[in-house]
N, C-alpha and C positions, 0 to 999 in steps of 0.2 A: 519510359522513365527519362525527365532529362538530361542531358549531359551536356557538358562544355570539353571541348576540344581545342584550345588555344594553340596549339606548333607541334603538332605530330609530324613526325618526316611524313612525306606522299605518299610512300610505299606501304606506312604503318597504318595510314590514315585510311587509305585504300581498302585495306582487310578491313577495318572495324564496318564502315561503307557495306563492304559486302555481304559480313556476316549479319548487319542489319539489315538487310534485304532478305534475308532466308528467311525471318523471323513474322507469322502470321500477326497483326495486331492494327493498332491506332497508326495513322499519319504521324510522321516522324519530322523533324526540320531539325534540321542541322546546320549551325553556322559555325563558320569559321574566320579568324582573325585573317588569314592572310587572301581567304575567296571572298571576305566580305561575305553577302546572302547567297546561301545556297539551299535552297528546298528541296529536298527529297523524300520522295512519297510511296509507301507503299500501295500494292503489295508487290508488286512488279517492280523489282528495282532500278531504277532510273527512268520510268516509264515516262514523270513529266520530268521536264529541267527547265532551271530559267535560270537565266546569267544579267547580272547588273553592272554594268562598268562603271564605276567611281569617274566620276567629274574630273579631266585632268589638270592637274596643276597648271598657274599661267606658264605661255608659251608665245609663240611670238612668227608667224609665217614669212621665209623668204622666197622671194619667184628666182628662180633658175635662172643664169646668164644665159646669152645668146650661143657661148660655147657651148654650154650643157644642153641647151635646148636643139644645138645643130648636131651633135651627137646621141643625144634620146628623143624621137620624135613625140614619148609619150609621157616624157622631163614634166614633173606636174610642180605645184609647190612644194618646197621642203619645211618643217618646223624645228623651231630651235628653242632649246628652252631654257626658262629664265631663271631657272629654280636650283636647288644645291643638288649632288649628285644623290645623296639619301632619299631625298624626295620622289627622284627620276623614277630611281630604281625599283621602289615599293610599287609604282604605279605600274613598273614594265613585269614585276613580278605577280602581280596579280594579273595582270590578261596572258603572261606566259602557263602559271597553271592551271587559269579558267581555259586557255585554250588546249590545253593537254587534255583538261577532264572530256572537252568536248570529243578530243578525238578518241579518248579510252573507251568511254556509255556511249555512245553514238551508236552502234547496233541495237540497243537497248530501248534508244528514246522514239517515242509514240505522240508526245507533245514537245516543242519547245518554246523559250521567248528569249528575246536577245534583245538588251534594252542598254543606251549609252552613247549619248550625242558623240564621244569625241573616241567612239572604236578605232577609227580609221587612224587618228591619231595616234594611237597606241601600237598598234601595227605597224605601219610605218617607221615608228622610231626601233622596233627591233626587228626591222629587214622582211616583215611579210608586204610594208605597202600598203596594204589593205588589211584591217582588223576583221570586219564584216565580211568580206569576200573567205576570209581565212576561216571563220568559224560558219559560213554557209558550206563551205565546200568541206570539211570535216565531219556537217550533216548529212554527205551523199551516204555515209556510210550506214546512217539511220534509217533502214530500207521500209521499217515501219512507219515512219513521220508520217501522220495526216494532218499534224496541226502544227501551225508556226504563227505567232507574235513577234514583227521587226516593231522597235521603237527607237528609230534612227531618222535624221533631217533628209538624208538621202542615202541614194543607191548608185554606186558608181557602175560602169559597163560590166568590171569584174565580178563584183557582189552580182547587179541582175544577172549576168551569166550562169552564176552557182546558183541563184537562186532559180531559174529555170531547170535546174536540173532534177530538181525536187518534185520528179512528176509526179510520188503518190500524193502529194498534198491535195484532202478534202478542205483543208481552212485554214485561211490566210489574213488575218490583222494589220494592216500597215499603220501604225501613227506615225503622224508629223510630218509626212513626204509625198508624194508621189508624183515621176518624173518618166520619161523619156526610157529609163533603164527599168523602174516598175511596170512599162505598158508592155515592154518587149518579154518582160519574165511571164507576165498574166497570160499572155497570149500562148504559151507555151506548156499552161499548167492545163493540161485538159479536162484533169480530173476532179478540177476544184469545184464545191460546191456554197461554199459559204466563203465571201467577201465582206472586207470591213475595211474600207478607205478614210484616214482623217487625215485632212491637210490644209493648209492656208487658204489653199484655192485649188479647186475639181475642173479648169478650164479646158485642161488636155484628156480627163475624164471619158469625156461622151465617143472620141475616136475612136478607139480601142471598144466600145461595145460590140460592134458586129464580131469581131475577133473572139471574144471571150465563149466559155463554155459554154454550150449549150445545157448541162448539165447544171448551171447554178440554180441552185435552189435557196438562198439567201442572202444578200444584197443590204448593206448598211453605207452611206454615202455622208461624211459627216465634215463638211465645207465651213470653217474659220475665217474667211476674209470678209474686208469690213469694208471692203471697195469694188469686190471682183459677186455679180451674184452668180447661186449654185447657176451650172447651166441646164437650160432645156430637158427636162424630163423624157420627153415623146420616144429619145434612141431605146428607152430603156425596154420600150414596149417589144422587141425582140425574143426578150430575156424570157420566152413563155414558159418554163418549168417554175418560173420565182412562185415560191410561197410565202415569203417575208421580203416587206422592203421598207424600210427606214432610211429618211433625208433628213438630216439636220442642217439647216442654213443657221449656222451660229454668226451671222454679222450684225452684232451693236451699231452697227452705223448704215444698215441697208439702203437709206435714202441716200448714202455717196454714191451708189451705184449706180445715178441717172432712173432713179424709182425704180429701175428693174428688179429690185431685189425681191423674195417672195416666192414661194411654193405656188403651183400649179397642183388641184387636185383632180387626179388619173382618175376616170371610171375604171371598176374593176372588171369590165369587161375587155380590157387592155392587156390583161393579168388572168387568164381561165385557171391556172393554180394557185390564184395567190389566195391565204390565208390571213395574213397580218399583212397589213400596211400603219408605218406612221410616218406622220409630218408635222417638220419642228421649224417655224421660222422666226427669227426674231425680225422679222421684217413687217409678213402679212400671208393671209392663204389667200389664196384667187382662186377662181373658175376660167377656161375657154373663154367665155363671151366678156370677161371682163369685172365680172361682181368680185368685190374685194371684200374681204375679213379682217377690218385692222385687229393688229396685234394691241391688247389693251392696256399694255403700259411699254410704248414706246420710250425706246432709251434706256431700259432699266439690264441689269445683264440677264437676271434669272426669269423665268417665267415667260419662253416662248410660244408666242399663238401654234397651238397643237394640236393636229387632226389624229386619234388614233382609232384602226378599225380593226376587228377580229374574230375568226368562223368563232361560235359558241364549243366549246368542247361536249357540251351535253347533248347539242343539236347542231350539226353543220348548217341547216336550213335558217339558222338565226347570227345575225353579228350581233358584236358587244363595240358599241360606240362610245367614245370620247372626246368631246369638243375642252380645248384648254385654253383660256386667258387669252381670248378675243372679243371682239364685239358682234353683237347680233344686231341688225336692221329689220325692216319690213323686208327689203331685197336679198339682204345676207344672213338668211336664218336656215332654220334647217330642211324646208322644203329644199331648198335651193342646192344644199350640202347633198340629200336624197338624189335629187337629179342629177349631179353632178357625178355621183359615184356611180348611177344607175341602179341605186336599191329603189324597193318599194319599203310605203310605211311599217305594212305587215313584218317585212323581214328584218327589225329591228328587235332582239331579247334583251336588250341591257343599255341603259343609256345615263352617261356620267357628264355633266356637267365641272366643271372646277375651274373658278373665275374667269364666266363666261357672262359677261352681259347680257340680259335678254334685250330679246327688242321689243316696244312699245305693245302694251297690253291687247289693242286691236289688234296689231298683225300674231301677237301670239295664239289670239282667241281663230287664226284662221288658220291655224296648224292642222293635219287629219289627224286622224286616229291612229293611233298608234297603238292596235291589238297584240301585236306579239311581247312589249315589255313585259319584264317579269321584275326587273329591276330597276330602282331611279336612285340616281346619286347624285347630290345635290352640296356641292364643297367654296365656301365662299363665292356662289353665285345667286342671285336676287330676283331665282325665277318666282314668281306669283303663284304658289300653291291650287288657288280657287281655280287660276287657268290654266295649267298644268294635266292637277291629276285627273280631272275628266277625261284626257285624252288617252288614258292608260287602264282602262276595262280589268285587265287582267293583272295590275300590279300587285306584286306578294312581299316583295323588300323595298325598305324607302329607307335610306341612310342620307342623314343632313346635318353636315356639319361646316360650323363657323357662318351659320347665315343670319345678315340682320331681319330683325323684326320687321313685317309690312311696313311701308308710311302710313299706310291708315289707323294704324293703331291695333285694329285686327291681331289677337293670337296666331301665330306660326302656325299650330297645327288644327286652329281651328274649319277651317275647310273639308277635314279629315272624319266631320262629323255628318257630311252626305256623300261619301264618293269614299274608292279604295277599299270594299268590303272585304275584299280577297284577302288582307293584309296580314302577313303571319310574322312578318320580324317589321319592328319599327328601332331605329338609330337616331339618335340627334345628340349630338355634342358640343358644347361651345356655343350655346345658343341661348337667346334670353324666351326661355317656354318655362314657364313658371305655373303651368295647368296641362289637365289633359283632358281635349273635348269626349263628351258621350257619344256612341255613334256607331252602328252596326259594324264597323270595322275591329272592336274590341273582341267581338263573339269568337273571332280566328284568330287571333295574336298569341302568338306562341313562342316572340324573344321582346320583352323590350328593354332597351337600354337609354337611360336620361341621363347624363352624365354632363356634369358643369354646364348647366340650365337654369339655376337658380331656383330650383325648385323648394317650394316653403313647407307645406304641407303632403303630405299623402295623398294622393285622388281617391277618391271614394269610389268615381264609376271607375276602378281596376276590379271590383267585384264581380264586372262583368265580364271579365276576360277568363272565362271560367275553362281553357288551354292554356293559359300561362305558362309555361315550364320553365323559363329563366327570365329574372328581375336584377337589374341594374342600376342602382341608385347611386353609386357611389361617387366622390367629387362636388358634391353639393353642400356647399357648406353651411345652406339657411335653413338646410331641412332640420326636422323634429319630428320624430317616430314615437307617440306614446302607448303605453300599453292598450287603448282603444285601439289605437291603429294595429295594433298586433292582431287584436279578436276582430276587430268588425271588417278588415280588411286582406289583410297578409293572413289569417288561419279561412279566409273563404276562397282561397283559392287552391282549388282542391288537387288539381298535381304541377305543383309548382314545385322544382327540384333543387335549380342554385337561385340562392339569392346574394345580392353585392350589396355591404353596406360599407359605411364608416363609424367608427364604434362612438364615433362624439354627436352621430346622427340619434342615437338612440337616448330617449330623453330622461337621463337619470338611470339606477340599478335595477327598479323595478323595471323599466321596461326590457334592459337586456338577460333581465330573469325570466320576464313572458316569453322571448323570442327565442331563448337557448328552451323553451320547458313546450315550445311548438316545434320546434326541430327536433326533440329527443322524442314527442310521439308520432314521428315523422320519418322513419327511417330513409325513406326517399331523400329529403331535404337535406340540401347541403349549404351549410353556411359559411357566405367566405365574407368575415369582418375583417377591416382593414385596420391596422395598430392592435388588434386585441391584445395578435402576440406575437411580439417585434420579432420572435425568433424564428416564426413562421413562416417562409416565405412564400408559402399558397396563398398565404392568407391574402398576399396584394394582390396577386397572377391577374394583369385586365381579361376582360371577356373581349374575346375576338370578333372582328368581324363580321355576321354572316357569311359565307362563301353564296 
């Protein structure tokens, strides 16, 4: 149920706090005026916690005189602030009882996050010095912690100190920082298994590899600067237990970096555990010997050239590939991408495309064979169907969406009418496919979904599709379903179960009298009309995915 807590004493607030915790049920969240957010989660009471520090009021830094500094050797800046005493005080009294709560649940907490550029700020002006240092070292007492989220610009020697002390941590978040006082904690955490570093720049990064756990088992690298590129990959090759690794080189301006900027792609024989590899650059991928993969819209912020790879859950023996919003050459295609990783064609089960230029019709037509796909996903990229699907024998799913029509004029899927037999779920969305070719491929189709394609009419050869079990139509706004189309088409498809329309699809009363009077001797058949009955909300629910 929920509640509002405006200014309960600590002591009262405390009880309610607790006796919510005994209580078996739903995730609970509870805020409070004077902690700001505070999440607390069943069913283990305090199990996660995350703390938010409020932005602090302006303020204004003075450097220590030469007196103060010959009497404190470790005399740092002081701040002073510009604000009325009201103002001070709310800000000193909210990290005063966020850090109380810290040190109360702190046995309790299993995850935490501590998030608040100007912590240290805050501490300092009420005599801890250190805010972060103060609420890391009130976590030793959290003897369960394996997980910890800092989102702070840095770490001063005290904070990394406390934060070394935290040796059960399996998993460690750093946004916004990492320094000199993060490599010395890392080194220290034996037991860490999952790392996640974002910062302006990863330069001091690759040192500290040899240092770090031999136990990691996850690895995300995620480099902001627009001047410094990510460094050198090769240290990482150490890291032999990795089974996930993720780089993102996030610099919009990679070419200041004297061209260096740019991913390197690692053969996974570099990696004997690893599972998931990706690579994000907004720069470019490369290979060793130098083949470049421009990124294909240079200068833009979103849509980095992306390399993603990963074991199949259903067959180790297969990856699931992802080429993203680069260009393909005769040199930089995907032979190339294959060698470089060290796969063979064969051991390819899924392969996704999403704004990926191809390259020139000839070097595509010299591609192998690609026998292990089972799946082709095709997302605003302009590969050539005719020369494509031949190279995919055993393709069963083909999802396409937002791709323009050939230049030749050629129908989208009319290729689909000699090749692809295997095919039991076909997708295309956002596409201008206004037909659907004949063609031994229909015999086994057993999802399809046309969905804002512009489709006019009803195809006839769906009669063939005598598997059907889910039909898709819906989002087409030029279709027309008449009562023919009821009898000579949609009742010959003999176990066809959901069907998707839109009720302005069906042409007139009579027709949506044919199609409720097919579904009622149909107990199978489920009909989900969209607008029938705005109170419905199945009636919209989209059809998913394949998996």
């Amino acid at each position: 149920m929920p509640a509002s807590l405006p200014a309960l004493p600590e002591d009262v607030l405390g009880r309610v706090l607790a006796l919510c915790g005994r209580q078996e049920g739903w995730t609970v969240t509870l805020v409070c005026k004077l902690w700001r957010r505070l999440f607390y989660e069943q069913r283990e009471p305090w199990r996660c916690l995350e703390l938010s520090f409020a932005e602090v009021p302006p303020y204004k830094v003075v450097e220590p005189t030469a007196a103060e500094r010959a009497g404190d050797e470790e005399e740092s800046s002081r701040f002073v602030w510009e604000i009325d005493e009201g103002q001070r005080q709310l800000a000193l009294d909210e990290y005063t009882h966020k850090l109380k709560l810290v040190q109360r649940v702190a046995p309790r907490v299993e995850e935490a996050s501590i998030g608040g550029e100007m912590l240290d700020v805050l501490g300092y002006l009420i005599g801890e010095r250190e805010g972060l240092a103060a609420c890391l070292t009130a976590l030793r007492a959290a003897t369960a912690l394996t997980s910890l989220k800092l989102e702070q610009p840095s770490v001063t020697a005290a904070a990394g100190a406390a934060l070394a002390a935290l040796s059960g941590l399996r998993a460690l978040r750093r946004i916004y920082g990492f320094d000199e006082h993060d490599a010395a904690a890392l080194r220290s955490l034996r037991r860490l298994q999952m790392l996640e570093v974002e910062h302006w720049s990863l330069e001091r990064f690759p040192s500290i590899v040899p240092e770090l756990s031999t136990q990691l088992t996850s690895l995300t690298l995620y480099s902001r600067s627009t001047e410094v590129a990510m460094p050198a990959l090769r240290p990482l090759t150490r890291l032999s237990q990795l089974r996930e690794l993720e780089v993102v080189e996030d610099a919009l301006l990679g070419e200041v970096a004297g061209g260096e900027a740019g991913l390197e792609i690692l053969p996974l024989s570099t990696f004997p555990a690893l599972e998931r590899l990706a690579l994000c650059s907004c720069a470019r991928l490369k290979t060793a010997d130098g083949t470049v993969f421009p990124r294909l819209r240079p200068g833009a912020y979103n849509d980095p050239a992306t390399l993603q790879l990963r074991r199949s859950p259903m067959d180790p023996s297969f990856w699931l590939l992802m080429c993203g919003y680069f260009i393909m050459s005769e040199a930089a295609g995907l032979p190339a991408l294959l060698e470089e990783l060290g796969l063979q064609p064969g051991q390819l089960g899924r392969l996704l495309f999403y704004g990926v230029e191809p390259p020139p019709a000839q070097a595509l037509a010299a591609w192998p064979q690609l026998p292990g796909v089972e799946r082709l996903i095709l997302q605003s990229s302009r590969f050539p169907l005719d020369a494509l699907l031949p190279l995919l024998p055993r393709l069963q799913v083909l999802n396409i969406s937002s791709v323009a029509a050939p230049a030749s004029g050629q129908p989208l899927l009319a290729p689909l009418a000699h090749c692809a037999a295997g095919l039991h779920t076909l997708q295309v969305e956002y596409c201008t496919c206004s037909e659907l070719p004949e063609g031994p491929y229909l015999q086994g189709l057993q999802t399809l979904v046309l969905e804002n394609t512009r489709l006019a009419t009803l195809p006839p050869c769906l009669t063939a599709a005598s598997r059907l079990e889910e039909l898709k139509l819906q989002q087409n706004d030029e279709l027309s379903i008449s009562e023919t189309d009821v009898d000579d088409v949609l009742a010959r498809l003999p176990v066809l179960r959901l069907l998707w329309l839109d009720l302005l699809q069906l042409s007139g009363s009579a027709a949506a009298e044919r199609m409720h009077t097919l579904a009622a001797g149909r107990p199978q058949l489920e009909l989900r009309i969209a607008n029938e009955n705005e109170n419905d909300e199945e009636s919209v629910d989209g059809l998913p995915v394949p998996a």
